[in-house]
C-alpha positions as CSV (number, residue, x, y, z in Angstrom):
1,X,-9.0,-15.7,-21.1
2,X,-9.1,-18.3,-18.0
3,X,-10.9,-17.4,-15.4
4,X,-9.0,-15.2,-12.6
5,X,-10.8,-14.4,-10.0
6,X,-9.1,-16.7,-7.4
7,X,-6.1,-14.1,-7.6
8,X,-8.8,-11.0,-6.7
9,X,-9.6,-13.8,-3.5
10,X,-5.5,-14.0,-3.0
11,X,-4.5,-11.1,-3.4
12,X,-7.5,-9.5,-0.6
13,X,-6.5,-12.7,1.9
14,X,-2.5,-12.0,1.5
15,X,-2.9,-8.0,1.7
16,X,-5.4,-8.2,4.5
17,X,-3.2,-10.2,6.9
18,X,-0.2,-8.3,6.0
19,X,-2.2,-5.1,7.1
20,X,-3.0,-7.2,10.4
21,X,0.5,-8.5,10.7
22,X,1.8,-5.0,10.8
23,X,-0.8,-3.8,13.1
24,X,-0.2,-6.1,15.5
25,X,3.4,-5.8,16.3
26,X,3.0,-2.0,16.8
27,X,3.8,-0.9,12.8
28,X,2.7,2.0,10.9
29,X,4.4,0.6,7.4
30,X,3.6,-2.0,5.9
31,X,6.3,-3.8,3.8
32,X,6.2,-4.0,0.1
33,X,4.2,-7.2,-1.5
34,X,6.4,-8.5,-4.3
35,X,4.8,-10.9,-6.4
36,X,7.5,-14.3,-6.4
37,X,6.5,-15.4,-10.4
38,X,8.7,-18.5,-10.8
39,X,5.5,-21.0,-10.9
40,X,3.3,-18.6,-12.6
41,X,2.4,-17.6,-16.1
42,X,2.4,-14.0,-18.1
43,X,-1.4,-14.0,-18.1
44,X,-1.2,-14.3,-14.4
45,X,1.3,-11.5,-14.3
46,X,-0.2,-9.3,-16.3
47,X,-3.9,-9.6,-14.5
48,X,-2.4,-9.2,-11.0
49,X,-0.7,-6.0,-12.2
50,X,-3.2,-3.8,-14.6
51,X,-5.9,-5.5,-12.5
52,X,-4.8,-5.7,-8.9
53,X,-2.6,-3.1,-8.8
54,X,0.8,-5.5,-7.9
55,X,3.5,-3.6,-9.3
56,X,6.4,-5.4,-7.8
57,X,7.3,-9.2,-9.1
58,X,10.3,-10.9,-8.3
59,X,12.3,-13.1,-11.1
60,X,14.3,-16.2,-9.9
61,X,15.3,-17.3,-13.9
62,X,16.6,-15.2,-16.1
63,X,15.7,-17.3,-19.2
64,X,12.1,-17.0,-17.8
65,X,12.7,-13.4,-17.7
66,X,13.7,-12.9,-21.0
67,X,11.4,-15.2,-22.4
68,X,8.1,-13.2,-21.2
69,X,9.6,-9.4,-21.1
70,X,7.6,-8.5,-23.9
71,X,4.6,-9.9,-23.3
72,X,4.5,-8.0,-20.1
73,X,1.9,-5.0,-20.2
74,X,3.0,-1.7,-18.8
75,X,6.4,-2.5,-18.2
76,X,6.5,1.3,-17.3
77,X,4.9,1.0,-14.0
78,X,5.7,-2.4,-13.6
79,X,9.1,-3.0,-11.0
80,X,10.9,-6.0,-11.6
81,X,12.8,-7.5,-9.1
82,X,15.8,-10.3,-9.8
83,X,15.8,-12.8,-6.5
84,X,17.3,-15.9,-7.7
85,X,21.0,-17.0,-7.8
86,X,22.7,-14.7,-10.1
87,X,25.2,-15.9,-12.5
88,X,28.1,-13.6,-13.8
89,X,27.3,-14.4,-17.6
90,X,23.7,-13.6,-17.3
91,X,23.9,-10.3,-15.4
92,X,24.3,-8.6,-18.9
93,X,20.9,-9.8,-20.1
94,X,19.2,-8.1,-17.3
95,X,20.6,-5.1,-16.2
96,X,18.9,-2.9,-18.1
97,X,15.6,-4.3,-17.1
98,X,15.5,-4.7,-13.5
99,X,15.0,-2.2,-10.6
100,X,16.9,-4.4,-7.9
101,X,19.0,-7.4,-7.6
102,X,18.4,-9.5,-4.2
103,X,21.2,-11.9,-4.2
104,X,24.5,-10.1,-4.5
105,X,26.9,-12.4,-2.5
106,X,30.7,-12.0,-3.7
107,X,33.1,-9.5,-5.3
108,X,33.1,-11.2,-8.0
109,X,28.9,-10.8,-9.1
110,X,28.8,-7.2,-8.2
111,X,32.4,-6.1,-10.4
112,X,30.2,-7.5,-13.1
113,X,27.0,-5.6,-12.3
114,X,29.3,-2.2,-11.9
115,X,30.4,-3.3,-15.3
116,X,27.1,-3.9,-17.0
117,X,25.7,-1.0,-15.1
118,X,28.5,1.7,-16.2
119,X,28.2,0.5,-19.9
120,X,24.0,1.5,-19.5
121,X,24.6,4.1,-17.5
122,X,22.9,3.8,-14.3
123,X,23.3,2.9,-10.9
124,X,22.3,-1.0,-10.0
125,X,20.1,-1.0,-6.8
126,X,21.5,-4.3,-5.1
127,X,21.1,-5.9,-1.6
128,X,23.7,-8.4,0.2
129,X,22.4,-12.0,0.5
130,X,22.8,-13.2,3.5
131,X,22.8,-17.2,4.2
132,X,21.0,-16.8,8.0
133,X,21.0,-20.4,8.7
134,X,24.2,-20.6,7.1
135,X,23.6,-24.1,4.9
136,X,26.2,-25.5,2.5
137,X,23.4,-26.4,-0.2
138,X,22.2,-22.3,-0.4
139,X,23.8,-19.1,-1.6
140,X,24.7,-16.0,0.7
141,X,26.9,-14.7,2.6
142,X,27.5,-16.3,6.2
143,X,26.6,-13.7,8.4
144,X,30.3,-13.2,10.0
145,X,31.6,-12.2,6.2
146,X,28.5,-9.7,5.3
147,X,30.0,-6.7,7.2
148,X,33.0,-7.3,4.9
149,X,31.3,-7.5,1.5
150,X,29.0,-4.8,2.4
151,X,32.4,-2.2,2.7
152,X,33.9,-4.0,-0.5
153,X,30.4,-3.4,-2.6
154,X,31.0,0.6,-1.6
155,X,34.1,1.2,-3.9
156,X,31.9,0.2,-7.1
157,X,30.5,3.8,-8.5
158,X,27.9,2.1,-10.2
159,X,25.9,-0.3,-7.2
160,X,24.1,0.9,-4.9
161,X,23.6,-1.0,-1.7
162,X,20.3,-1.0,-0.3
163,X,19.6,-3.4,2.2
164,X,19.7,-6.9,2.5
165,X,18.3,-10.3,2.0
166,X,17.9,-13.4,3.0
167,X,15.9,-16.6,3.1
168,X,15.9,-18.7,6.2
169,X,15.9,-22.5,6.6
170,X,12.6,-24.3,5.7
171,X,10.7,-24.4,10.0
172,X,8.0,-26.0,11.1
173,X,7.5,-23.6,14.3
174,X,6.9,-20.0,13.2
175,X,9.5,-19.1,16.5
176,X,12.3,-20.7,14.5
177,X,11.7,-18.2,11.8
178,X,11.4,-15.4,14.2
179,X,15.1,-16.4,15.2
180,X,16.2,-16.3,11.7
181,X,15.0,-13.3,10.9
182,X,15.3,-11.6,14.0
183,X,19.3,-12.1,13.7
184,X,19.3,-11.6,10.7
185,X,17.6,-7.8,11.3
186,X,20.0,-7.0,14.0
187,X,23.2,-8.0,12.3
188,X,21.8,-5.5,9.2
189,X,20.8,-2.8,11.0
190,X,23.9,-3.2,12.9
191,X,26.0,-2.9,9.8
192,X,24.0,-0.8,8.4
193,X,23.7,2.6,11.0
194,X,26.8,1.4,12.6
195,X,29.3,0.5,10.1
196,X,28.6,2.0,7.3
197,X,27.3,5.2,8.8
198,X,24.0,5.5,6.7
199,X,20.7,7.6,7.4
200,X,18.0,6.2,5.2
201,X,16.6,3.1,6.3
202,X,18.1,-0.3,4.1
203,X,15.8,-2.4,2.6
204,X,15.0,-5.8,4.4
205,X,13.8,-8.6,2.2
206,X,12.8,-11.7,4.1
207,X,10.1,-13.8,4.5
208,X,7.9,-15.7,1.9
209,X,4.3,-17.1,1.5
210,X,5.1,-19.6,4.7
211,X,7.2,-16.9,6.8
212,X,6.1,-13.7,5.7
213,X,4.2,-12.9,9.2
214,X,7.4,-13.6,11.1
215,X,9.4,-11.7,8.9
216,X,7.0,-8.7,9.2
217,X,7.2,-8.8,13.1
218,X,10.8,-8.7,12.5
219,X,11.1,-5.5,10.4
220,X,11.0,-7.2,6.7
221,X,10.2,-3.6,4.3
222,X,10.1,-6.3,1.4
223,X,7.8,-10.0,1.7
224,X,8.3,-12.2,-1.6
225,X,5.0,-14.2,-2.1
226,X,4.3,-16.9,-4.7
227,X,2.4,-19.6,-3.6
228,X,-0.1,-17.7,-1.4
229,X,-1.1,-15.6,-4.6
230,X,-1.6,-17.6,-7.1
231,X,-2.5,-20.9,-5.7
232,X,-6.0,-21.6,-7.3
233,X,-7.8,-24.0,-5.0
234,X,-10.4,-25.1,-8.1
235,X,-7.5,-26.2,-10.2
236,X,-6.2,-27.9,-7.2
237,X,-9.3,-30.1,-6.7
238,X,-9.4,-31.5,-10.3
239,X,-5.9,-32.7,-9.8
């Protein structure tokens, strides 16, 4: 096997300024890491979990899912997370193998989940996308509209809405994100204790390997890393 011990140095540097990130802005609990795979290989994977102790990754393809499910080790201690756009034909491939879908964003995507979901028999843990900078060329749901869906998604007996999601416009000042996300928070929490009447605390997934700091400061419970982990700065320098 290739040599991996630039994801031991990754993994230390990412969990070590999470823990400082949460610190700092007057936290007690630290959000979930969940490895982002899309650029990565199985090996990868698999050393960052039995290894590392990662047992949260985050799928954006399913073709890439299903492509490397069985060559994943431990698969029973191992979460998967989808996070990419979902497509209504593909949710039957997955359903039975993930613990959460990010990127529910219309009626439409979460009849077919309820659908998939009833014919396995479980509940599908989902959270609403939300679009926070509201662009054209992403997926969500603008921000106005997410109260909406978020009542809609409660008449389906077999989702279960957990929180939220998003992923805000590319910045180049971290304040810019802590906008973002900090709307972004507030409009959640505000539909979440206020509208829909809930007790638990929703899941908040924001925040990736060039944001995840402000999304902390800004309540994220979930961070989706990729690059940060498993950049390898030797393989880098022979490029």
């Amino acid at each position: 096997m290739a040599d991996l011990s630039y994801l031991d140095r990754n993994v230390e540097t990412v969990r070590k300024e999470i823990a400082e990130t949460t610190a700092s802005c007057g936290r007690t609990d630290p959000p979930c890491l969940l490895a982002a795979v899309k650029y990565t290989g199985v090996d990868e994977i698999n050393y960052m979990h039995t290894r590392l102790g990662i047992h949260d990754i985050g799928e954006n393809r399913v073709q890439q899912l299903l492509e490397r499910w069985d060559k994943l080790e431990d698969r029973d201690h191992l979460n998967v997370h989808f996070i990419g756009t979902l497509q209504k034909n593909k949710v039957k491939y997955i359903i039975d193998k993930v613990c959460l879908i990010h990127s529910v964003d219309n009626l439409d995507l979460a009849a077919e989940i309820d659908k998939r979901a009833r014919q396995h028999g479980k509940i599908m843990d989902v959270l609403v996308e939300i679009n926070s900078g509201s662009e054209e060329s992403k997926s969500g749901v603008l921000p106005e509209n997410a109260e909406a869906l978020c009542r809609d998604l409660t008449r389906f007996p077999n989702i279960s809405l957990r929180g939220f999601m998003t992923m805000a416009p590319k910045c180049e000042k971290s304040e810019d994100y802590l906008r973002f996300f900090g709307e972004t928070s507030r409009l959640c929490l505000d539909i979440w204790y206020k509208k829909l009447d809930n007790i638990i605390a929703p899941v908040l997934s924001m925040g990736m390997s060039d944001s995840y700091r402000e999304a902390i400061r800004c309540g994220a419970t979930v961070v989706r890393i990729g690059r940060q982990l498993f950049r390898n700065p030797e393989a880098d320098m022979n490029q």
